[in-house]
N, C-alpha and C positions, 0 to 999 in steps of 0.2 A: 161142156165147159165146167172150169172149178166153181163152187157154188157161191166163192168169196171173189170171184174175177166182174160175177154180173156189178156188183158194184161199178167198177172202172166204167161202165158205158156209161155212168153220168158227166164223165168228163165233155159228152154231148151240150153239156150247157155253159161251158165257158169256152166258148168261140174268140180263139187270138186272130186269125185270118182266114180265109178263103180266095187262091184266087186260082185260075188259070194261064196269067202270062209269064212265063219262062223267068227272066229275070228279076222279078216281085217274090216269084217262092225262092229262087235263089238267094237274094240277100234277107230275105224273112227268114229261113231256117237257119242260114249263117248265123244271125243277131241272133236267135234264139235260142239254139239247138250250137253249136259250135261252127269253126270255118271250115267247111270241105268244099273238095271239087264233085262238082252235080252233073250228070249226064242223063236226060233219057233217049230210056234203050229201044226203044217203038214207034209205029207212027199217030200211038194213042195220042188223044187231047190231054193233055195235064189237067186237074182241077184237085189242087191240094188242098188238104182243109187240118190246120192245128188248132187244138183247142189245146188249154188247159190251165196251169197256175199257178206264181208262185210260192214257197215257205223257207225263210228265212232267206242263205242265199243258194237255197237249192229249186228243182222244180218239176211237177206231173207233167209229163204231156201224153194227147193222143193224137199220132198223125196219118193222115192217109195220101198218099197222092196219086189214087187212081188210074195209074199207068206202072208200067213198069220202067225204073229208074238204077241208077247206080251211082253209089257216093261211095268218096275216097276221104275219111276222116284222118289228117295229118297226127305224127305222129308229136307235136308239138301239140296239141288239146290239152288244155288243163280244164279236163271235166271228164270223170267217168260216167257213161252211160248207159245205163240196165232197160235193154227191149224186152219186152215181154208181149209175146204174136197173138193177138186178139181174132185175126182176121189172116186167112192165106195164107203164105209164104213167104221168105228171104232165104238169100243166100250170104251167108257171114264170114269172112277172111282177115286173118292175119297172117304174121308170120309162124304161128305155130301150130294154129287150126285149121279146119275148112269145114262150115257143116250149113246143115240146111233147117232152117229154123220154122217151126210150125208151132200151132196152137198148142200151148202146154211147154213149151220151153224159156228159158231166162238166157241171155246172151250179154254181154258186155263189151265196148270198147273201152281201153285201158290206156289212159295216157302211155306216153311215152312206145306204144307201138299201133302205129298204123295199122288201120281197117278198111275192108272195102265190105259194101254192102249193097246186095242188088236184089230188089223186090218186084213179086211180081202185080199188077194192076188192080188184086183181091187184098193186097196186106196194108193189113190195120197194126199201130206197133204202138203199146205204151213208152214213154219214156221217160226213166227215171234221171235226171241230169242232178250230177252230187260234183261241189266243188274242190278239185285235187287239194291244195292247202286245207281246207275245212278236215276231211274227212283225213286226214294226215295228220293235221292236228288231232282228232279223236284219237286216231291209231297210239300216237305219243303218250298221250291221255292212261292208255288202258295198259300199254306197256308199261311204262315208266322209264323207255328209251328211248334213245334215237333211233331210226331206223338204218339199219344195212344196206337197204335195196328197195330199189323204185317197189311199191304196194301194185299185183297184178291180182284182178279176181278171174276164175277159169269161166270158164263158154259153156255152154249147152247142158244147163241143170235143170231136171224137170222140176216143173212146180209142184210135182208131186212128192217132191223129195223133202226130207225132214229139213224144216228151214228156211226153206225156199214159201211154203205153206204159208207162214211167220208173215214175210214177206209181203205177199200178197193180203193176207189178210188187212197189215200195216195199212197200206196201200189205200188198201177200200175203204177202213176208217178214217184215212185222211179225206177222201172225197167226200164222205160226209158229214168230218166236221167242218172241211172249208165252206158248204153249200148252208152246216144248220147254224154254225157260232157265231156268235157276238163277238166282234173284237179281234175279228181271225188277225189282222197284223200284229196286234200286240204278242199274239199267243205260237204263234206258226214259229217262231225259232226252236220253243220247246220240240215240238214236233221234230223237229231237221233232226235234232241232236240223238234224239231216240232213235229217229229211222237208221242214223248211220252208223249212230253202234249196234244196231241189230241188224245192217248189213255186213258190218265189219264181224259181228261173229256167226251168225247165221250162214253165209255163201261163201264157197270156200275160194281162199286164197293162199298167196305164197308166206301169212303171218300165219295163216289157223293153228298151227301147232302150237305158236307159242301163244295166242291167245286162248287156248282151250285148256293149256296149261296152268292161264290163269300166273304165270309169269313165278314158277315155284321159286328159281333161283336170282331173280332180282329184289325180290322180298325180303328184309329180316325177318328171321323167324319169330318174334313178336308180332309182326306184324300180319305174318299168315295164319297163326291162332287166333288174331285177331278178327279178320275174317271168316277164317272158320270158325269161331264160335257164334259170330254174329249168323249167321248162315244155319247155324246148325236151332238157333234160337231166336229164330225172328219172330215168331209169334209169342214171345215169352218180355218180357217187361226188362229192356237191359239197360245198368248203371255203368256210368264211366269206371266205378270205385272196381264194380263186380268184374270188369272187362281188364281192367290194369292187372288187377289181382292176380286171374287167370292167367295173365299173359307174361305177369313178373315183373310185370315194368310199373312206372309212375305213372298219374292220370296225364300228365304237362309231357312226360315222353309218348303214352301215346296218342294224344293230340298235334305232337310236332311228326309222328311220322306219317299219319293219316294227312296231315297237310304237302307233307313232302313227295309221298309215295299213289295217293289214291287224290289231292289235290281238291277236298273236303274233310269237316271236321266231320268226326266221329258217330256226332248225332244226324248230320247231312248223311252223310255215307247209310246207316242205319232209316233212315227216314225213307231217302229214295227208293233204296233195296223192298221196302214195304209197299211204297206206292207201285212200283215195274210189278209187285209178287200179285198183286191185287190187280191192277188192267191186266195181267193175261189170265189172271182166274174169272173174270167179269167176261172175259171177250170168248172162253172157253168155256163157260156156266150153262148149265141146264136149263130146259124150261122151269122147272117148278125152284130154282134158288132165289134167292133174296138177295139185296144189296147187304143188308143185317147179317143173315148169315155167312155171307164167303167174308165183312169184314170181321166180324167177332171169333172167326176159325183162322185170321191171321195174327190176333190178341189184338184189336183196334177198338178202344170202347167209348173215343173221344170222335161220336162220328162229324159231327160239324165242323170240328178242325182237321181234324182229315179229307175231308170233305173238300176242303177248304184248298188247301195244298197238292190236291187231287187235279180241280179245276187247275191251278196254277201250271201245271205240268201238260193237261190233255186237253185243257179250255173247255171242260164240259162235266159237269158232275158224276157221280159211280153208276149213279141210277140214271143215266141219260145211255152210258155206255153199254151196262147191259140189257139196255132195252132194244140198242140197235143190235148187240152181237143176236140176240134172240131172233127180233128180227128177221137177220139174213139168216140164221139156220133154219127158219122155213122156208126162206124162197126155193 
């Protein structure tokens, strides 16, 4: 097993239902999980058991139903769902795929095209439920357009693939900050918002191109120097004056496009980009690093208020985080 998946089996502790009569897991996994048609395929006893939780208006689950079953997720779903095989088997179908899912893979159902999905009486399935509008809105977000075409992410990426790792990793720190934080409703939207732009760039879909592009040509060119120089100097002290400068424009123009185009000001844009560079160097750190040194090697020397703005985003302070990434790098 990946060493960031043991996490997920604490979803052991937040039991949504258990049961064994046929029509009780049927309309429980509909409310929960989306509307399909439910069939089991044997003359096993059913005794299904979901746990999990939700953040913002997204949600973890883990589900088993100890038989072997088959559902037909319509092609009207508005919720993509990422399985990821803790346990067993499945068999996964659309109209473009067919594959057979086992421990170490990521699968997805995709609005707008129907899936069947048939498991055998050993599979255990994370599942990650992300709300179609929500995560459409982000897509809009990062582009700065409308979209062409229905958003599809592909089938069968191992978690071992660059990304996918991200992912899971994501995953397992949500299960622990849902189980250690104070305040988790307040703070769990942050949470959604990150997980889905790091799915949206992390696993690949029919945008990757043009998000990886990072959207060269809907950019004014002010405004991609502008990004790039912030990028290129984030650990370095940067002025509105010193940014305009560079980029030729007025502080007031680049303020109106950074509202326009990126849909934050200047110093937000600037701010989060520090905070995202710092949780994955924390969640990626050594044993023997410091919370002092990975922030003072990103130019952060205002630790309490960052500190501060840190919590706001991950509901848990630098040094709570990399105490857990440390942590799981021993188990």
């Amino acid at each position: 097993m990946i060493p960031m998946m043991r996490q997920l089996h604490s979803l052991d502790n937040f039991l949504i239902f258990n049961s064994n009569d046929y029509q009780t897991i049927k309309e429980k996994i509909s409310q929960y999980l989306c509307p399909h048609r439910f069939d089991v395929v044997s003359h096993q006893q059913l005794n299904t058991r979901l746990n999990g939780f939700l953040f913002g208006t997204s949600a973890l689950y883990d589900l088993k139903y100890n038989a072997p079953v088959e559902i037909t997720i319509d092609a009207q779903s508005e919720h993509y769902l990422f399985r990821l095989t803790l346990e067993g088997e499945c068999l996964v179908q659309d109209s473009q795929q067919r594959l057979v899912q086992s421990p170490g893979v990521i699968t997805v159902s995709n609005p707008l095209i129907q899936s069947r999905i048939v498991t055998n009486q050993h599979c255990r399935n994370i599942i990650l439920k992300l709300s179609k509008p929500i995560v459409e809105k982000q897509l809009f977000k990062i582009l700065g357009c409308s979209m062409h075409e229905a958003l599809a992410f592909e089938n069968g990426l191992s978690c071992s693939a660059e990304g996918a790792d991200a992912i899971i990793q994501t995953l397992s720190y949500l299960c622990y900050a849902h189980d250690h934080i104070e305040n988790w409703s307040v703070i769990s939207q942050s949470f959604e918002q990150y997980l889905i732009e790091l799915v949206l760039l992390k696993l690949p879909n029919n945008y990757s191109r043009q998000l990886n592009l990072q959207q060269p040509i809907l950019l004014p060119s002010y405004m991609k120097r502008a990004k790039q120089y912030i990028t290129l100097h984030l650990q370095e002290n940067i002025t509105l004056s010193e940014l305009g400068e560079y980029c030729g424009v007025s502080v007031r123009t680049l303020q109106k496009g950074f509202s326009a185009y990126v849909g934050q000001t200047p110093v937000e844009y600037i701010r989060d980009l520090r905070i995202q560079q710092v949780h994955h160097e924390l969640l990626n750190a050594e044993s023997n690093e410091t919370v002092t040194d990975i922030l003072l090697k990103n130019g952060i020397n205002s630790f309490g208020h960052f500190s501060s703005q840190y919590k706001k985003c991950y509901g848990c302070s630098p040094s709570q985080t990399l105490k857990l990434a440390i942590k799981q790098k021993s188990l």
